[in-house]
LUMKOLDREN-296442 format. One record per residue: residue number from 1; residue in one letter; x, y, z of N, C-alpha, C in turn. Coordinates in pm, whole numbers, always signed. Each point is the difference from the previous one (the first is absolute). Layout:
// LUMKOLDREN-296442
num,residuo,n_xx,n_yy,n_zz,ca_xx,ca_yy,ca_zz,c_xx,c_yy,c_zz
NUM,A,X,Y,Z,X,Y,Z,X,Y,Z
...
***
This chain:
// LUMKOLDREN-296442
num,residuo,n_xx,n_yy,n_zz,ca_xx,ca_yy,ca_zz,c_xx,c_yy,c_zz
1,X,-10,-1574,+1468,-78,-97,+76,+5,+35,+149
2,X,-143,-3,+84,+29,+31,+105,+74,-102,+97
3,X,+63,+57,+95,+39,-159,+88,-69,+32,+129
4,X,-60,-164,+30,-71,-55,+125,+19,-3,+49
5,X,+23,+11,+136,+35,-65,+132,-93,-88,+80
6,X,+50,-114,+29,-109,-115,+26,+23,-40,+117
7,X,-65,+52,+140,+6,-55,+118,-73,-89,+65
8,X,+62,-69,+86,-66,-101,+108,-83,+85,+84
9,X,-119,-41,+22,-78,+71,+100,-89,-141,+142
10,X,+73,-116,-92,-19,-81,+175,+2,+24,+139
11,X,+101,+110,+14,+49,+41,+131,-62,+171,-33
12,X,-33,+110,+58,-17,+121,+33,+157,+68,-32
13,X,+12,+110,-91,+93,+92,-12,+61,+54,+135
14,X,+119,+26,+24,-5,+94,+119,+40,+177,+5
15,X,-101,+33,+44,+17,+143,-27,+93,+63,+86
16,X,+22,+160,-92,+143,+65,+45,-51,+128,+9
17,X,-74,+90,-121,-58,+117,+65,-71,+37,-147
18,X,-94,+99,+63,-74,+58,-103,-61,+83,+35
19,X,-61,+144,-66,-32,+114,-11,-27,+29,-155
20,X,-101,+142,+33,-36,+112,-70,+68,+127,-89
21,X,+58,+12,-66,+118,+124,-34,-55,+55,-106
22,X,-29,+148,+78,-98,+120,-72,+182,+124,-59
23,X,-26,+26,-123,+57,+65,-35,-61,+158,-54
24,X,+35,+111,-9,-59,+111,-73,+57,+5,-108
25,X,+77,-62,-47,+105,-16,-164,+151,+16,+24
26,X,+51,-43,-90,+131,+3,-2,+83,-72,+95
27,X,-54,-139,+62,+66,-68,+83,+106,-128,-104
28,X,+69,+20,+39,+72,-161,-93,+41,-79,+137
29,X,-35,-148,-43,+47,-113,+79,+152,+20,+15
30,X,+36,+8,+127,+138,-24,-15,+66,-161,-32
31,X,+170,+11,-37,+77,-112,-38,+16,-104,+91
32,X,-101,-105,-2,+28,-84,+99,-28,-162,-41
33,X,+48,-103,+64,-20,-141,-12,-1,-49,+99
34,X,-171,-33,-13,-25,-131,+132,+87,-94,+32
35,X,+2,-3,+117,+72,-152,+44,-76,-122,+40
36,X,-38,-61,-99,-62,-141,+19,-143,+11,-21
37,X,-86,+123,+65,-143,+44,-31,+10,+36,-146
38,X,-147,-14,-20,-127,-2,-114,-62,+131,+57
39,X,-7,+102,-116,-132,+68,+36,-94,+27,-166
40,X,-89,+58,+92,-114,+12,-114,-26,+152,+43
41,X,-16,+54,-158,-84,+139,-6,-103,+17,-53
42,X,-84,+62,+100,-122,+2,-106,-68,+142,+13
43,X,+8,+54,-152,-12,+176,-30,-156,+4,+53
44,X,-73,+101,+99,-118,+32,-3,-25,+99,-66
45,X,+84,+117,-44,-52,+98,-49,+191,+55,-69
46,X,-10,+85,-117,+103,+23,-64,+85,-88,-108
47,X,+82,+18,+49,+146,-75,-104,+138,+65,+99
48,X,+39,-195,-26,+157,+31,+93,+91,-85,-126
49,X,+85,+84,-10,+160,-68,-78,+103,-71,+66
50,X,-4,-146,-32,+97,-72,+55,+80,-43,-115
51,X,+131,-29,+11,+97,-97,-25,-6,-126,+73
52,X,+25,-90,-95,-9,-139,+119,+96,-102,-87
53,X,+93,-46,+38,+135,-77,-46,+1,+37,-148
54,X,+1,+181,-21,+70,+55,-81,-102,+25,-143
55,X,-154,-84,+30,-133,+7,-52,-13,+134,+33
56,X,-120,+89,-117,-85,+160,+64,-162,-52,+4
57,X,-12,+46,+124,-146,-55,+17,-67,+149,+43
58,X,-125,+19,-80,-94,+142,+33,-91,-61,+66
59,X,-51,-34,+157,-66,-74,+38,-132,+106,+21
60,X,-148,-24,-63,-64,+69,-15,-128,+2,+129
61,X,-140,+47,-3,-94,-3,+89,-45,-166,-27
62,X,-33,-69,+90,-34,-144,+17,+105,-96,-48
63,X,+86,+46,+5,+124,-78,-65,+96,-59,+173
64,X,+40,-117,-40,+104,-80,+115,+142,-35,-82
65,X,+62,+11,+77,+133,-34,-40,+77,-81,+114
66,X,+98,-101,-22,+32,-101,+58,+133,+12,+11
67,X,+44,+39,+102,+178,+32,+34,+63,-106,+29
68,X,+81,-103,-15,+44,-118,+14,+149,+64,+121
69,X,+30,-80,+95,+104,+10,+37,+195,+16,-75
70,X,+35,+58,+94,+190,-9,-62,+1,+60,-160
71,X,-105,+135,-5,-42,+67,-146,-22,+83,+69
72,X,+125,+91,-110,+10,+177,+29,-126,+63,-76
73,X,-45,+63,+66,-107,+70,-57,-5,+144,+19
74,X,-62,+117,-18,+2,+126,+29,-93,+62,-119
75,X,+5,+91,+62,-161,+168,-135,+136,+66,-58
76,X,-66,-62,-127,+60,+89,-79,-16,+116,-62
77,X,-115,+51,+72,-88,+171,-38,-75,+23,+123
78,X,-52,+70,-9,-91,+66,+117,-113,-56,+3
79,X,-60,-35,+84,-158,-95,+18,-100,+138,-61
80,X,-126,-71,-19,-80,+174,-47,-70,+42,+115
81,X,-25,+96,-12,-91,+85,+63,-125,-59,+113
82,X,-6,-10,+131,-70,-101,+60,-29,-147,+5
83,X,+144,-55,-47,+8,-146,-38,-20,-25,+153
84,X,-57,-125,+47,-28,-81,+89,+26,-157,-36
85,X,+126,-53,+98,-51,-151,-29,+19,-63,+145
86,X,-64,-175,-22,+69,-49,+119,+86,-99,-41
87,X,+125,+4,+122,+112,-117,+2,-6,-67,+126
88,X,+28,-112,-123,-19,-179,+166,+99,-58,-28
89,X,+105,+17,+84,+89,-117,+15,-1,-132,+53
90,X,+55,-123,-47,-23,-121,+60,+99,-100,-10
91,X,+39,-104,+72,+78,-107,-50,-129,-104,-63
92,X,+35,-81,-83,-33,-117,-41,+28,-115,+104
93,X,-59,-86,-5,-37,-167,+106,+43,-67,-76
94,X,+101,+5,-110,+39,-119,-29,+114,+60,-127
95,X,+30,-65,-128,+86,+7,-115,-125,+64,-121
96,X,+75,+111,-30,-117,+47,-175,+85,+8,-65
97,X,-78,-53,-118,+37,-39,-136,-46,+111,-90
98,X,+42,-41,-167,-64,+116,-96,-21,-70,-108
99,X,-63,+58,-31,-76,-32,-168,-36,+108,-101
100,X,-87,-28,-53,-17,+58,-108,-171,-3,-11
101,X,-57,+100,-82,-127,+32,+31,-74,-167,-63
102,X,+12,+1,-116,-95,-144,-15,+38,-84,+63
103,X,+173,-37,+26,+28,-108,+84,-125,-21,+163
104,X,-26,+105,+38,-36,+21,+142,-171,-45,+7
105,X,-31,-16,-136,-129,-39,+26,-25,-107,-10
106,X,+61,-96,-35,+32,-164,+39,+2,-36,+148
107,X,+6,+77,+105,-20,-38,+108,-84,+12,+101
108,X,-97,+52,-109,-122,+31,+90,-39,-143,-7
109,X,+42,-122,+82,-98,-105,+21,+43,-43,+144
110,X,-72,-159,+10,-61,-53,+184,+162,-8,+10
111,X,+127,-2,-104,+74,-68,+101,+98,+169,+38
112,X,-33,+71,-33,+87,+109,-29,-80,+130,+121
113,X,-91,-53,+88,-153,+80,+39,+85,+104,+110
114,X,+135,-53,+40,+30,+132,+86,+140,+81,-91
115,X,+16,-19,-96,+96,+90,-106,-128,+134,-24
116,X,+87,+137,+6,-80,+84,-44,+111,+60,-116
117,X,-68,+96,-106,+63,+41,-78,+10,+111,-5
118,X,+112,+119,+14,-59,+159,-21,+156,+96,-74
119,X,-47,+3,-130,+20,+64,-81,+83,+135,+37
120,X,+92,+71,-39,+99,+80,+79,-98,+139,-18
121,X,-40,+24,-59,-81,+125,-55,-114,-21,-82
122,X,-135,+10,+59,-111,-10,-89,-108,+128,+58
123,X,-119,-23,-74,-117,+106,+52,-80,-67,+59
124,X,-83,+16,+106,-96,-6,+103,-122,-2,-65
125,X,-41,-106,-73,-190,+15,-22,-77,+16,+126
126,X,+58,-68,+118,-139,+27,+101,+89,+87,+150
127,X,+52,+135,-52,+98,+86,+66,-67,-16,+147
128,X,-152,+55,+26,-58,-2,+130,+46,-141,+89
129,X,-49,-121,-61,+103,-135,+116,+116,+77,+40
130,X,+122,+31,-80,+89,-3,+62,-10,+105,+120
131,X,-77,+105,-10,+24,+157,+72,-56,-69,+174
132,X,-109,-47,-22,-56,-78,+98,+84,-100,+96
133,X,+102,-96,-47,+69,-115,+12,+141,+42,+60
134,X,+34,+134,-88,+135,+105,+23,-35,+96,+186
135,X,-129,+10,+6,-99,+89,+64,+18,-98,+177
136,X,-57,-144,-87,+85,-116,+127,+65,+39,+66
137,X,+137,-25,-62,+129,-44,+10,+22,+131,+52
138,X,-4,+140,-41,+81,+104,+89,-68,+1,+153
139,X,-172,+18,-1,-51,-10,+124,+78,-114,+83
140,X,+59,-120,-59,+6,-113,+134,+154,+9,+31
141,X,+81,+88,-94,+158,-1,+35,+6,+136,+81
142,X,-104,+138,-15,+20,+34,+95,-121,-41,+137
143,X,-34,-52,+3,-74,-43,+158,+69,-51,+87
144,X,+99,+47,+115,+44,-53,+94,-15,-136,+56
145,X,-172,-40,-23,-50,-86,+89,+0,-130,-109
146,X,+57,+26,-91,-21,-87,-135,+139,-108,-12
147,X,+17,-136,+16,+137,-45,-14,+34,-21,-167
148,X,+142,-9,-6,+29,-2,-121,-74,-102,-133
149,X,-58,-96,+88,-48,-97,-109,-125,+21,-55
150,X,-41,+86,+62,-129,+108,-57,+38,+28,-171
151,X,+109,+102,+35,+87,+50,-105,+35,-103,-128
152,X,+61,-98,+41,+43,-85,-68,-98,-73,-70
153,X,-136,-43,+38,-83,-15,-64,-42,+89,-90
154,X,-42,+151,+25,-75,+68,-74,+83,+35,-143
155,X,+186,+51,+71,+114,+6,-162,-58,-189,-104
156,X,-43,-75,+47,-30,-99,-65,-97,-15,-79
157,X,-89,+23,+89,-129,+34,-78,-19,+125,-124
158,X,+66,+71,+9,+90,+143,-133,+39,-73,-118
159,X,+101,-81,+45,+92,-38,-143,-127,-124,-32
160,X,-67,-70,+98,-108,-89,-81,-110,+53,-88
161,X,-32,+102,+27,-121,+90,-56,+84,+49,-133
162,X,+117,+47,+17,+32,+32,-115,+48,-97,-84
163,X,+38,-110,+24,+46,-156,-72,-159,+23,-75
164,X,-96,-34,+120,-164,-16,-81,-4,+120,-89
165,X,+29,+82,-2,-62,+165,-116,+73,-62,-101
166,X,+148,-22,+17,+73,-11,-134,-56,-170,-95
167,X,+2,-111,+94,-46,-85,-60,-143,+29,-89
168,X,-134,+56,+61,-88,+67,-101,+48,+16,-130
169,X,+97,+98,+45,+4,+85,-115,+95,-113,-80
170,X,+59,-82,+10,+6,-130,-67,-138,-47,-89
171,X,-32,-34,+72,-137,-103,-37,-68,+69,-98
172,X,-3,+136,+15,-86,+86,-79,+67,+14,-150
173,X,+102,+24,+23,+60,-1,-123,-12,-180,-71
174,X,+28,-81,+105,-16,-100,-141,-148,-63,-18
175,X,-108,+33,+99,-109,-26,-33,-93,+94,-74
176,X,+94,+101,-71,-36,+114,-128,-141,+38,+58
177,X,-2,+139,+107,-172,+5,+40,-46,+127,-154
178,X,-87,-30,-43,+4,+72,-74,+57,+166,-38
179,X,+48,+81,-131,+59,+118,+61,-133,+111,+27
180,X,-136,+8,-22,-104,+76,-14,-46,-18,+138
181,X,+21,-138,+64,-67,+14,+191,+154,+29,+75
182,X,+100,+27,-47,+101,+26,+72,+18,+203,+21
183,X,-44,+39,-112,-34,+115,-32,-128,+19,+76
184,X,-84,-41,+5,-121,+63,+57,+16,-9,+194
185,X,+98,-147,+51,+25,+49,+110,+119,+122,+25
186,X,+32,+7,-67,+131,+157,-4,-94,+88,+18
187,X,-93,-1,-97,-67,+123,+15,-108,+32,+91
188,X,-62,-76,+104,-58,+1,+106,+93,+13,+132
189,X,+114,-56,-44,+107,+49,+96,+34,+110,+25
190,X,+70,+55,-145,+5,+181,+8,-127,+70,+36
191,X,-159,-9,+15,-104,+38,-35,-66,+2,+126
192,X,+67,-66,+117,-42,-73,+111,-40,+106,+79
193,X,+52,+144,-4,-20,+88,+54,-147,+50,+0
194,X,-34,-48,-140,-187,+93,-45,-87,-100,+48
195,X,-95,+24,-26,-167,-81,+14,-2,-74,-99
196,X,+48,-142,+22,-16,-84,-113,-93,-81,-7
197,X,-93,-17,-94,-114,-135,+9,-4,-92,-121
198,X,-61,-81,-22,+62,-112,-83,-75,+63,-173
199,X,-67,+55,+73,-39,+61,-157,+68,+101,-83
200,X,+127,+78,+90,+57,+82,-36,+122,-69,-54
201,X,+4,-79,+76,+142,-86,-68,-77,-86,-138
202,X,-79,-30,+0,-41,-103,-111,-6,+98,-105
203,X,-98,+143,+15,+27,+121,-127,+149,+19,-30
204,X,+95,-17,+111,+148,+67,-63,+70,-78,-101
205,X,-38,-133,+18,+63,-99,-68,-78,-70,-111
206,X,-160,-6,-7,-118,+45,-97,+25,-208,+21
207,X,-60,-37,+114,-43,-116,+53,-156,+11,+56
208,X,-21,-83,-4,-151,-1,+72,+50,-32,+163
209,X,-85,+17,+117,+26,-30,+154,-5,-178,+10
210,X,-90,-38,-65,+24,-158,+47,+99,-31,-79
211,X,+82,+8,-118,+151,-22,-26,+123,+8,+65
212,X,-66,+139,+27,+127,+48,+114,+10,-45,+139
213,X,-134,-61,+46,-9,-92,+92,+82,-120,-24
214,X,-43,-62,-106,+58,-204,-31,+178,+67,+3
215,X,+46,+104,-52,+113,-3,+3,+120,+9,+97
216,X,-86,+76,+99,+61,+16,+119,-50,-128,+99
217,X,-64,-42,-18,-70,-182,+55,+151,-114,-50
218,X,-7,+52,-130,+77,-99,-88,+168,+7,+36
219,X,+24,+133,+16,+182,+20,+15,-3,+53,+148
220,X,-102,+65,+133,+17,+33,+82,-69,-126,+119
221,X,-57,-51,-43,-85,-57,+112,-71,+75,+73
222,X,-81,+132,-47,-79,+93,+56,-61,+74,-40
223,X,-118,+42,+6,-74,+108,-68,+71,+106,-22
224,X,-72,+123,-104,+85,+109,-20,-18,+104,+74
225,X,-162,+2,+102,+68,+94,+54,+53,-113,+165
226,X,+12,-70,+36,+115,-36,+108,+145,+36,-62
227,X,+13,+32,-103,+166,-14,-60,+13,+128,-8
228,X,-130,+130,+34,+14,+150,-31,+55,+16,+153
229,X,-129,-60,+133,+6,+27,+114,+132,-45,+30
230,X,+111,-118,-41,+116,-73,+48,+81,+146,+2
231,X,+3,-3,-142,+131,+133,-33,-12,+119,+104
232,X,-142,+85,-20,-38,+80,+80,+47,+2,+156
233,X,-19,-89,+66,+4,-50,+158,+162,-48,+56
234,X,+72,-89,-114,+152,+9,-11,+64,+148,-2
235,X,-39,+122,-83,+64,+120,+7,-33,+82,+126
236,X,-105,-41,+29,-60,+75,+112,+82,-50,+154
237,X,+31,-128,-36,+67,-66,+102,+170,+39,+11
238,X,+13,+25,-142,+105,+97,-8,+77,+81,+103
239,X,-125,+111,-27,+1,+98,-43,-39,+72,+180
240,X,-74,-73,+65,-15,-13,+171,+140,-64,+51
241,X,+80,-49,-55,+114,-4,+94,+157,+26,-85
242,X,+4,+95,-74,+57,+85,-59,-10,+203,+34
243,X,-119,-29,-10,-61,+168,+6,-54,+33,+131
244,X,-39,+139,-2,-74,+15,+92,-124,+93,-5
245,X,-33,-51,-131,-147,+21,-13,-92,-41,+77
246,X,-116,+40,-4,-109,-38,+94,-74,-103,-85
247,X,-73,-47,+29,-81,-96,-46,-91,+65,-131
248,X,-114,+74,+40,-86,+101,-62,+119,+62,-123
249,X,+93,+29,-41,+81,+51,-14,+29,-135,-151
250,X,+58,-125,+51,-13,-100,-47,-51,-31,-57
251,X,-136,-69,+19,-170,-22,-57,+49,+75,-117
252,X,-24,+147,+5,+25,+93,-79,+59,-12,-135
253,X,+114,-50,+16,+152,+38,-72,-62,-151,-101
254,X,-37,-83,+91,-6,-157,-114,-143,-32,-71
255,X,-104,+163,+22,-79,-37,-89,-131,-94,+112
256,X,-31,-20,+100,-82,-19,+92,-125,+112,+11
257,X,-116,-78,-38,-115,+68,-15,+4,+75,+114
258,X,-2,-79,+148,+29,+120,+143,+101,-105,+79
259,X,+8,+26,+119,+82,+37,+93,-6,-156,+52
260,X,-150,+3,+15,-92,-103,+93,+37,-153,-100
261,X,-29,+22,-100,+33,-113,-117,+109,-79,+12
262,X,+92,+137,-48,+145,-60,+20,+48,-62,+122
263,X,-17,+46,+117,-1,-107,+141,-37,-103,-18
264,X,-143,-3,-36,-56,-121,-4,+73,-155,-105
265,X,+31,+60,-108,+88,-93,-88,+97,-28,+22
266,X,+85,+67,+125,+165,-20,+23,-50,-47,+118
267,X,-124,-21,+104,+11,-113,+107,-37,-102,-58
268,X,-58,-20,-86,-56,-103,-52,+128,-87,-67
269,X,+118,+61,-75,+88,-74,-56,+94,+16,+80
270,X,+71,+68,+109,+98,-9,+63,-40,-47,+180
271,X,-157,-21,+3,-53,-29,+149,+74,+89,+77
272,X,+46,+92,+11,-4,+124,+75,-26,+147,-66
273,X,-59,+110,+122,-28,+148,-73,+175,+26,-80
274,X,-77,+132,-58,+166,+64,-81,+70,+48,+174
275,X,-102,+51,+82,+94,+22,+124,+83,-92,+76
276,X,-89,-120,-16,+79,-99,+89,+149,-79,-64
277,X,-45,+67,-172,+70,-69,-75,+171,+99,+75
278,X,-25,+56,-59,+72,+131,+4,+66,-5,+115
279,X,-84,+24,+98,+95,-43,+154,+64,-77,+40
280,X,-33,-133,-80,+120,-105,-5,+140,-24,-10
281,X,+22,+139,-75,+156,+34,-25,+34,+123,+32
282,X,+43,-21,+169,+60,+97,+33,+119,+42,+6
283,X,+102,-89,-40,+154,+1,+46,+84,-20,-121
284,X,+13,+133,-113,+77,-29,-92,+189,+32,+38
285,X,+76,+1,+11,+127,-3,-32,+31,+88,-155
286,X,+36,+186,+41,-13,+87,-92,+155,+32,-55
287,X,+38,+27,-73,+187,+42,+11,-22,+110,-123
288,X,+112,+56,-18,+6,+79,-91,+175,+35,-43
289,X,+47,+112,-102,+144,-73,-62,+55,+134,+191
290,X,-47,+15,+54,+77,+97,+159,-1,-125,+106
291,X,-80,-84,-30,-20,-95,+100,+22,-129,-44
292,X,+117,-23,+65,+50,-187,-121,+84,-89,+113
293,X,-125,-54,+49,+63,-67,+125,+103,-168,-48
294,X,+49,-48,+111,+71,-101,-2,-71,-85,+96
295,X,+16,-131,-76,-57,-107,+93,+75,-140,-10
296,X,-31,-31,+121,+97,-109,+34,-81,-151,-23
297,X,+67,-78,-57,-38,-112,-92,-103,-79,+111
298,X,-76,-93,-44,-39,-101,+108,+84,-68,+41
299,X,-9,-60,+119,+73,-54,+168,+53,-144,-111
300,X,-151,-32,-77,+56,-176,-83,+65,+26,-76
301,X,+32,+123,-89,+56,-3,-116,+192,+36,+70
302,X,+10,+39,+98,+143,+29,+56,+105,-134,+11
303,X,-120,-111,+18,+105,-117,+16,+55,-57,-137
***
């Protein structure tokens, strides 16, 4: 059974540090236990091996994992080959509790509205939020001109987004979405890369287009192709502040008739160009296993 961790989010988290850590393989976490901080990992690319209070965790691509304080943890193998993840450390604003996975969905109600719930290790259905949200939080902890409560908001807004991914994936499971439209968004997911149109998806799955319309109406609240363009424009959003591909380059890679198109659909859903998007995040915080700095707690957390 997985266990929960259920925090107060009335008050803003207070943040402690966070960064980027690019490996070429063979890095292991060294043996260490937080003092009093929470962090979160979240794999962008690879697989990293942790131990965590004596648990083996293979934490994979879109995968988070939840380090609880005064818990020895450490890699117990070598990360793979171009693993990338990011780590956010934080204190909590108040006392967390634990549960248990069904226990935790009993509190999704009015009186419970600032309890969030997040699961020690799960997978990322909507990976792009977090990269974006993570994308925040390093730009405003390193900006000089930025005060800490910047920070402290945005580590908040992280563990809430991911409380929201994991609760979904609650709901979904007990509101049984069918297994044939759960499969067909997998497979527009993996597929997201080509020229997809609703007729190609309706032949793969041997639906007619206005079916495959009511269904994605019915379990998405959106047409099918807004639910092609969502996926599409999320990776792309990616994939501009991860990479350093060019745009044209982009378009490309996700299956965009041209260049001109694809702009046009990512100002339209994100109200800025992929450039402006892109330029938004200039200030990541990079480390690697040669570079493993020390940082000194927040000024509130000393007393």
């Amino acid at each position: 059974m997985t266990k929960v961790y259920i925090f107060d989010v009335q008050n803003a988290f207070t943040f402690f540090k966070a960064g980027q850590f690019v490996t070429t393989g063979g890095w292991i976490h060294k043996n260490i236990v937080n003092q009093g901080d929470y962090e979160f990992m979240v794999v962008i690319s690879g697989c990293i091996y942790l131990t965590i209070d004596g648990i083996e965790y293979a934490v994979k691509k879109h995968e988070c994992i939840l380090i609880p304080p005064y818990t020895r943890h450490f890699g117990y193998k070598g990360a793979d080959k171009n693993s990338t993840h990011y780590w956010m450390h934080f204190f909590p604003s108040g006392p967390v509790s634990f549960s248990q996975v069904q226990e935790s969905i009993s509190l999704k109600n009015e009186r419970n509205y600032h309890k969030i719930c997040i699961p020690q290790y799960f997978q990322l259905n909507e990976f792009e939020k977090i990269v974006i949200l993570s994308k925040q939080l390093l730009d405003s902890a390193n900006d000089l001109y930025n005060s800490l409560l910047t920070s402290n908001f945005a580590i908040t807004s992280i563990a809430i987004e991911l409380s929201n991914q994991y609760s979904k994936q609650l709901s979904s499971q007990k509101n049984k979405v069918p297994t044939k439209f759960e499969l067909i968004t997998q497979w527009i997911r993996i597929h997201s890369h080509e020229h997809l149109t609703v007729q190609t998806i309706a032949e793969e799955f041997q639906l007619t287009p206005t079916y495959l319309g009511q269904l994605f109406k019915k379990y998405k609240g959106i047409s099918t192709i807004q639910y092609i363009n969502q996926k599409k424009i999320a990776q792309a959003a990616e994939l501009l502040i991860t990479t350093d591909k060019t745009i044209k380059e982009i378009s490309m890679e996700l299956g965009f008739s041209s260049e001109k198109y694809f702009m046009k659909v990512f100002k339209l859903t994100n109200k800025l160009t992929p450039t402006e998007f892109r330029n938004s995040f200039p200030k990541t915080y990079l480390n690697n296993h040669s570079v493993d700095p020390s940082f000194p707690k927040p000024k509130q957390m000393m007393t």
